[in-house]
C-alpha positions as CSV (number, residue, x, y, z in Angstrom):
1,X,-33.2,-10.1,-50.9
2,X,-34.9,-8.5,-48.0
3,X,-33.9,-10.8,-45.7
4,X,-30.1,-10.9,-46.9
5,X,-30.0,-7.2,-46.5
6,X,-31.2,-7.1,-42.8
7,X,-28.5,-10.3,-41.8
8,X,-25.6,-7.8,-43.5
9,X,-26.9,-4.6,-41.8
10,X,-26.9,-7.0,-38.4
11,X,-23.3,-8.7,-39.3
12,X,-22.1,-4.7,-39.8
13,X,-23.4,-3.7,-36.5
14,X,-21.7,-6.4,-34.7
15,X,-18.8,-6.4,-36.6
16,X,-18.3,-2.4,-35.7
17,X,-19.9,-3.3,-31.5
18,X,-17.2,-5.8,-30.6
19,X,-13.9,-4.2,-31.4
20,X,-14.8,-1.4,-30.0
21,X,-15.6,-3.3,-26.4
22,X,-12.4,-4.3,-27.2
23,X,-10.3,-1.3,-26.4
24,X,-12.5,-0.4,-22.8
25,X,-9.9,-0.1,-19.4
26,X,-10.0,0.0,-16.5
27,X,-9.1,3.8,-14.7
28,X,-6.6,3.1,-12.5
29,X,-5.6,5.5,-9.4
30,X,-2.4,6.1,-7.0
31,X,-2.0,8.1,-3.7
32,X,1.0,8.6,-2.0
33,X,0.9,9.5,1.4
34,X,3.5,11.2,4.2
35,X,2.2,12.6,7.1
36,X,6.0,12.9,8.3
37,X,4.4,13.4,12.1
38,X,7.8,13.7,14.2
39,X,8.4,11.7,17.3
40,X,11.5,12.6,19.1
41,X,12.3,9.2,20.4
42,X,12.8,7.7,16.9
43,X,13.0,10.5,14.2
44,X,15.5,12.4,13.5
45,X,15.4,15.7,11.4
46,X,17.0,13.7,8.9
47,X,14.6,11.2,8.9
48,X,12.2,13.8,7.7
49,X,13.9,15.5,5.0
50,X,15.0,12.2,3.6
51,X,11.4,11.0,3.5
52,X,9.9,13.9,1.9
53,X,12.6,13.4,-0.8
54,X,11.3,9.5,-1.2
55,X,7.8,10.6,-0.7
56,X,8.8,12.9,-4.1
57,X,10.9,10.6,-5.9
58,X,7.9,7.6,-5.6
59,X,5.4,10.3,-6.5
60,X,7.4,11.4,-10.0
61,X,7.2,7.5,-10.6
62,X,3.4,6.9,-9.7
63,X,2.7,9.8,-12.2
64,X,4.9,8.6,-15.0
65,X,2.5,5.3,-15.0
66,X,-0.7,7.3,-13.7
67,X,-0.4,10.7,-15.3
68,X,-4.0,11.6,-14.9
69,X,-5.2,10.6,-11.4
70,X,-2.0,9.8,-9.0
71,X,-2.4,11.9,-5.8
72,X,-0.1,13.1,-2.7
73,X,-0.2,14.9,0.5
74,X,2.6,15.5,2.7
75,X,3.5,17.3,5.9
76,X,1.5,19.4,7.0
77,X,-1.3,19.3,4.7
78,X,-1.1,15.1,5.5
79,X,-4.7,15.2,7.8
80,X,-6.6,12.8,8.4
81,X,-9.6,15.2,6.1
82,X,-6.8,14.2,3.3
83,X,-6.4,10.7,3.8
84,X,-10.4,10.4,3.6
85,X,-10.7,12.7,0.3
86,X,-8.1,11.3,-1.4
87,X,-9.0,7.8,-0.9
88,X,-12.9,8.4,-1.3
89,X,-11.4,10.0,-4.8
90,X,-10.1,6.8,-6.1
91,X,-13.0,5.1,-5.1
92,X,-15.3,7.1,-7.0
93,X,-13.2,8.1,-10.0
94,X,-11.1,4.8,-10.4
95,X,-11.7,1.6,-10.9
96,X,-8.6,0.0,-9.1
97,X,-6.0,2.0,-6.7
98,X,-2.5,1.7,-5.0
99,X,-1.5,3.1,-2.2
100,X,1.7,4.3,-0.5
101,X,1.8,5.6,3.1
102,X,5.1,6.1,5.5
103,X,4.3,7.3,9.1
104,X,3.5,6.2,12.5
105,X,0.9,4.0,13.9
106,X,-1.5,4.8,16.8
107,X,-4.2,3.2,18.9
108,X,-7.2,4.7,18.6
109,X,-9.1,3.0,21.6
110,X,-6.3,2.3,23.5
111,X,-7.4,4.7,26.7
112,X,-10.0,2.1,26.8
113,X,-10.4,0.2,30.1
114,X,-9.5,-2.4,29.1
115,X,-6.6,-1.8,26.9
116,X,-8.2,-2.0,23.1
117,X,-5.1,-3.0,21.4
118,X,-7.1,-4.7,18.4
119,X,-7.5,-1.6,16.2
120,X,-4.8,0.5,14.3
121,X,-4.7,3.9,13.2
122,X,-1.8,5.9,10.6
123,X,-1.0,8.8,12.4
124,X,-1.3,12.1,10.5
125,X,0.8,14.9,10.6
126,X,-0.6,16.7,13.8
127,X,-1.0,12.8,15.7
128,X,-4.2,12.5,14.5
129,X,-5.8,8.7,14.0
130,X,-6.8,7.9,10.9
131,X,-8.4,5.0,12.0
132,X,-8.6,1.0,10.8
133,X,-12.6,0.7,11.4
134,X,-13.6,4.4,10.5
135,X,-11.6,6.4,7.7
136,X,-9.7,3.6,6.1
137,X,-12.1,1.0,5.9
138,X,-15.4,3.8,4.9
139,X,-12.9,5.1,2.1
140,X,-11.5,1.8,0.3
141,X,-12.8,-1.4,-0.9
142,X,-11.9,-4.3,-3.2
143,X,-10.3,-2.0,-5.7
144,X,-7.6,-1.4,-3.3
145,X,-5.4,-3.7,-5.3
146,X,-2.0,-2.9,-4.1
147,X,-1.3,-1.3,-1.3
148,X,1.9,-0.6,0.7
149,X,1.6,0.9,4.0
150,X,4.9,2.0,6.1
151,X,3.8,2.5,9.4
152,X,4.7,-0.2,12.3
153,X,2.6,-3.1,13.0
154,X,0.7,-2.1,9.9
155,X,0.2,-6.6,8.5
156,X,-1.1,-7.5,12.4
157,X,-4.2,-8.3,13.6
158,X,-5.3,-10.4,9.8
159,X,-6.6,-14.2,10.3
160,X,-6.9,-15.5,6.6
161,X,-11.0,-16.9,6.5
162,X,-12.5,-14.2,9.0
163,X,-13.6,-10.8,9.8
164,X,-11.5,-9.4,12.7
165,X,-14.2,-7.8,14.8
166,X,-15.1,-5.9,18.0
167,X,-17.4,-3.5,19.5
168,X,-16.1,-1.0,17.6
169,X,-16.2,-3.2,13.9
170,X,-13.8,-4.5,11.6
171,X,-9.9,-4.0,13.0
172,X,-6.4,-4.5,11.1
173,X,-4.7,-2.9,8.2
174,X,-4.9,-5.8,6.1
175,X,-8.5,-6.4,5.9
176,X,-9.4,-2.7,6.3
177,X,-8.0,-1.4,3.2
178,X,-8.4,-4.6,1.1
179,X,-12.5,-5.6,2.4
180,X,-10.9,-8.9,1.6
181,X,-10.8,-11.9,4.2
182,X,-9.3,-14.4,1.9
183,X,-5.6,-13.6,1.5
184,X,-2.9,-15.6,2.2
185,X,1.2,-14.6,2.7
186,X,3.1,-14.8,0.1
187,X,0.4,-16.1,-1.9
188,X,0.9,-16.7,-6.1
189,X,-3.0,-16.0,-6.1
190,X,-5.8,-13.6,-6.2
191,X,-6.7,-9.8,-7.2
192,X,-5.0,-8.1,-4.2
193,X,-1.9,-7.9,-2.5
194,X,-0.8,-5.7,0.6
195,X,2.5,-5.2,2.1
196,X,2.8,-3.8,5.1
197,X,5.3,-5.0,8.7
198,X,5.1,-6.8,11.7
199,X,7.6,-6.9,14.3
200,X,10.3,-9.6,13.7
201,X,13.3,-7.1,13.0
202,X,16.6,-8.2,12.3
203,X,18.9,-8.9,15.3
204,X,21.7,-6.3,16.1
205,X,22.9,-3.9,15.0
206,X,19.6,-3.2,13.8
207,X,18.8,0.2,16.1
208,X,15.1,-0.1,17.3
209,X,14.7,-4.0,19.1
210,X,11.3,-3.6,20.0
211,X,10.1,-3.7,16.6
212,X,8.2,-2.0,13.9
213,X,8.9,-0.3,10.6
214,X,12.2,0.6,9.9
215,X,12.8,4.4,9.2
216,X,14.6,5.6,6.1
217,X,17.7,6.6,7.6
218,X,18.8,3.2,9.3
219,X,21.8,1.7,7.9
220,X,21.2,-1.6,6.1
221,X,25.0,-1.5,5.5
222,X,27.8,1.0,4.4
223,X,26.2,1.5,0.9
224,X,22.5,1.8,1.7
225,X,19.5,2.5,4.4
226,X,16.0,1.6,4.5
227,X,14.8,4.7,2.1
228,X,16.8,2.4,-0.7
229,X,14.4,-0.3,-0.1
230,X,11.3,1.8,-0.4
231,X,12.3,4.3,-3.4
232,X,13.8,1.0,-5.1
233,X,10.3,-1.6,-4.7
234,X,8.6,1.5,-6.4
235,X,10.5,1.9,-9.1
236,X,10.8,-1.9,-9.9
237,X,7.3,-2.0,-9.8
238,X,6.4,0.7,-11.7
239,X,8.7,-0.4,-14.5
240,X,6.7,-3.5,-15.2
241,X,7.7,-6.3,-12.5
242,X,5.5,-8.2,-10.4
243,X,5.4,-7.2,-6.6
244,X,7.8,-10.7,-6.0
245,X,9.8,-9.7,-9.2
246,X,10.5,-5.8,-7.3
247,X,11.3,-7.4,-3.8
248,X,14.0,-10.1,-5.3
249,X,15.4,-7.3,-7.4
250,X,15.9,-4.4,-4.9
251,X,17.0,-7.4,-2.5
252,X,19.8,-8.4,-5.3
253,X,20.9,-4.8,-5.7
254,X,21.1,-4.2,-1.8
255,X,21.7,-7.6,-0.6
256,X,23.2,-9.8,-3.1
257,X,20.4,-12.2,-2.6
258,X,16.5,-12.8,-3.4
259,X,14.0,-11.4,-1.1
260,X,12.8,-15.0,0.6
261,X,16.9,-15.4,1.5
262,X,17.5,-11.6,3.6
263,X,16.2,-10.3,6.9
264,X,13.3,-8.2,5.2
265,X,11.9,-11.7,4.3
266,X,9.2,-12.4,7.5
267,X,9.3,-8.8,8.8
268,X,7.8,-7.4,5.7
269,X,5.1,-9.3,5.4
270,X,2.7,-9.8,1.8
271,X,-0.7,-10.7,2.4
272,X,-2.3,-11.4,-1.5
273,X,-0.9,-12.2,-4.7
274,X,3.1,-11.7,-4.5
275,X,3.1,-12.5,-8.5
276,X,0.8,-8.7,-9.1
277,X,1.7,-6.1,-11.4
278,X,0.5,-3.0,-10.8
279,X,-2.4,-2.3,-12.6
């Protein structure tokens, strides 16, 4: 009898252990970023105010799905000091994290003699470098699961199977805020994806030929401009679709045609799993 009554005690405790293991998550993080740094020879002051109203409208969406840890810094208070606190944040308080960031690129090491033109920096708002090797990569890791970042030339310098590396350490976007050497484009596998562009822009009348990100303001047609394309991947995504799933459908609503078939296809580039949902 004894014995009977210590297996039911044990069958009790394991009975009440694994449901409740059952119901543990994961905490996931957001940050949304604009440092909205002007440069006169692209911005405009329309350009601005229509970004900060993006930057807002993608903000009220991240905190719909992430009430209790999305993040966002714009303007002025966009330094690098924010960048790095925000993102060591996530890091420490989250388990997985997605990221947003519209601005300018820089070279960090590029009064080098030679020219360093390996490394990448996002530009904050005073033209500051928050830079590949030092603030991005110390601040992120694997948990970076999705990450979107605006800023031109923000997918070069990635080799899928190595380390990009120089005096200075690790270089390019896509391995710095993803630690993750083993991504493919437009891949259907993995636990990361990240979205960034290169510079194969449409032909004319697209305004800027020597490539980059678009800005928000450019006209995609009579009905709608680059900040459609943005404000519409994030609330696809955030509305339970796949990162694929909210490039065909904004591409359907603004084209008339799936992402692979328009001329965002090859200029926005996914490195990772296409078929994520945001965690």
């Amino acid at each position: 009898m004894k014995k009977l009554s210590v297996l039911v005690s044990l069958l009790l405790v394991v009975t009440i252990l694994v449901p409740s293991a059952n119901f543990a998550s994961a905490v996931v993080g957001a940050a949304n970023f604009l440092p909205n740094n002007y440069q006169s020879t692209v911005d405009s002051h329309e350009e601005l105010a229509l970004s900060e109203d993006v930057a807002e409208y993608i903000t009220g969406l991240l905190e719909d799905k992430y009430p209790d840890d999305t993040y966002h810094s714009y303007g002025e208070s966009c330094t690098v000091g924010s960048y790095c606190s925000i993102l060591s944040t996530l890091q420490s308080d989250c388990d997985q994290a997605v990221v947003f960031s519209k601005g300018h690129r820089g070279y960090p090491y590029y009064d080098d003699i030679p020219r360093n033109v390996n490394h990448l920096s996002l530009l904050d708002n005073d033209t500051n470098h928050v830079r590949d090797d030092e603030e991005i990569l110390d601040n992120t890791s694997t948990e970076n699961v999705v990450t979107f970042i605006w800023h031109c030339e923000s997918t070069l310098n990635y080799t899928t199977g190595t380390i990009p590396s120089d005096a200075y350490g690790p270089y390019g976007m896509p391995y710095c805020w993803t630690h993750n050497q083993y991504m493919y484009q437009y891949d259907d596998a993995g636990s990361q994806v990240f979205l960034g562009w290169n510079n194969d822009v449409p032909g004319s009348p697209y305004p800027q030929q020597s490539g980059g990100s678009p800005q928000y303001d450019y006209a995609i047609d009579a009905n709608f401009n680059y900040a459609n394309v943005a404000g519409s991947f994030w609330y696809y995504a955030c509305n339970s679709n796949t990162v694929i799933q909210a490039l065909d459908s904004l591409c359907d609503d603004i084209y008339g045609d799936d992402f692979e078939y328009t001329d965002l296809h090859g200029w926005l580039i996914i490195w990772g799993n296409e078929n994520l949902y945001l965690p």
